[in-house]
Phi, psi and omega in degrees: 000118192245133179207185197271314180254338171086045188224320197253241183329255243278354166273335198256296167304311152332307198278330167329308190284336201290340161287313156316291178310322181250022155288287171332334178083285269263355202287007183306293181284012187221129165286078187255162195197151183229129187245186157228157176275354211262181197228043172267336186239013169344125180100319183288131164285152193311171153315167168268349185284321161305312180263359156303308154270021148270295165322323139292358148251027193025081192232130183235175189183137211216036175289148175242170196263171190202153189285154131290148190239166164280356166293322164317322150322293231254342191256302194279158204268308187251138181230131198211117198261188229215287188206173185299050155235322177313301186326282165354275183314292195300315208272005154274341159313294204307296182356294187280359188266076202302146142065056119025046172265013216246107187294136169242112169227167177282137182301306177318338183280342174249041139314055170015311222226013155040081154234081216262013166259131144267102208260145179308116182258033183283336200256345182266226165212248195239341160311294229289334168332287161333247192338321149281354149323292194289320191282317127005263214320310176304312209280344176290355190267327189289285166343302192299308176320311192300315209240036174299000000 
């Protein structure tokens, strides 16, 4: 799960799915992880804002933020961005990436609710956190059902 810094969306869908998978019993079968593409908070614990509203549905996460690699390319089935610029980047990252294995999708293509952007809430406040709360929920329930 992927986003430009790893502090805000891909840390708050990480911690969504990893709950998921294991209400479902299933976390056996899934690796999950959250990267950035950009090396700015490398290191950095999620916003507080981000472990707040995780923390009121209650879900915690001890994620630190981290670059996406080229192991990454080559180790994960799926890699699912936040938005077209993520999309972008990663799939030039891939580019350069011998064996390739990694489906690169927008998290939004699997949306109920056809909300296919999951938009960045760092500059905004704890609604849009909420909001990207809920479009995670949808879109990780929907994902998993799909690729059970």
């Amino acid at each position: 799960l992927i986003s430009v810094g790893n502090i805000c969306r891909s840390p708050i869908a990480e911690a969504v799915f990893r709950k998921l998978v294991t209400d479902e019993k299933v976390e056996n079968k899934w690796m999950t992880d959250s990267a950035a593409v950009s090396d700015w908070n490398v290191g950095r614990s999620p916003d507080a804002r981000a472990l707040s509203c995780l923390r009121n549905h209650g879900i915690e996460t001890a994620h630190k933020a981290r670059q996406v690699t080229k192991d990454d390319f080559q180790t994960f089935d799926y890699i699912l961005c936040m938005d077209e610029s993520n999309l972008r980047d990663l799939k030039r990252k891939s580019n350069q990436v011998k064996d390739c294995k990694a489906k690169i999708e927008l998290l939004g293509t699997y949306d109920p609710q056809k909300q296919l952007i999951i938009e960045d809430p760092y500059y905004g406040n704890e609604k849009d956190f909420e909001t990207v709360y809920e479009q995670c929920v949808r879109c990780c329930k929907a994902f998993l059902e799909k690729s059970h």
